[in-house]
N, C-alpha and C positions, 0 to 999 in steps of 0.2 A: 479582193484580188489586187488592187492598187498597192497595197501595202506589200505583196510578197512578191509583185513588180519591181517595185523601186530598191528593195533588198534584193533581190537577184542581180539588176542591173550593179547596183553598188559594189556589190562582191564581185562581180566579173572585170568590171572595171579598175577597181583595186587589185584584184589577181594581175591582170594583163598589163598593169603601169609596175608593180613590182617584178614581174618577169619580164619585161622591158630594161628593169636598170639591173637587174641581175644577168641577164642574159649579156649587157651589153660590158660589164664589168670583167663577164666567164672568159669574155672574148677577148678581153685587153689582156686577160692576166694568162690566160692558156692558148690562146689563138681561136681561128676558127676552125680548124680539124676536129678540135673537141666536141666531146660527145654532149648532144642537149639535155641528157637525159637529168643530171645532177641539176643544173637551171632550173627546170621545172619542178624539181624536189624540192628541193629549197625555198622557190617563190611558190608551191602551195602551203609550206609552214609560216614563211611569212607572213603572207596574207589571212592567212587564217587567224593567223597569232594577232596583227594589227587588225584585223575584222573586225574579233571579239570585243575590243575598247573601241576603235573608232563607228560600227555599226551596232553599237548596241541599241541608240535609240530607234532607229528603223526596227532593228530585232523584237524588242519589245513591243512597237505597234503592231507588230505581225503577228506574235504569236499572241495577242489581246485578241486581234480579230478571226484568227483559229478558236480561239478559248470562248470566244461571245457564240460563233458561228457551233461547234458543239454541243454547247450548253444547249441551244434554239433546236437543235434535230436530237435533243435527249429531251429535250421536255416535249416536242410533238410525240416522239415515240413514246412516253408516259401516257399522254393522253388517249392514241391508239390504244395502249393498251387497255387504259382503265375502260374506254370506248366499249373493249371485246369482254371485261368484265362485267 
């Protein structure tokens, strides 16, 4: 669970520091009339895009402990099974 903690957090906090300086840039260069909706588009490719390089090591400890954690409820369900054979 720790592990899809800290990549969650990571990614929220990298989205909302990138839509911070994008937001604030929307707003020097168009005013504040404009619409948010383009900011938020943008800074979720952003972030996304910077994610993939900068959280990859989080990433990969996450989906190790998905992949260990499956493995361990396909081999009790093996076992059940063989059990009812």
């Amino acid at each position: 669970m720790k592990p899809f903690l800290v990549y969650t957090l990571l990614r929220t906090l990298l989205f909302a520091g990138v839509l911070a300086v994008i937001v604030a840039l929307w707003i020097l260069i168009f005013g504040k009339e404009s619409s948010i909706i383009w900011p938020v588009v943008i800074a979720l490719l952003v972030s996304g895009g910077l994610s993939y390089f900068l959280l990859n090591r989080q990433r990969q400890e996450f989906a190790e402990k998905v992949d260990a954690r499956a493995r361990r409820a396909s081999a009790r369900f093996d076992q059940a099974k063989a059990k009812e054979d």
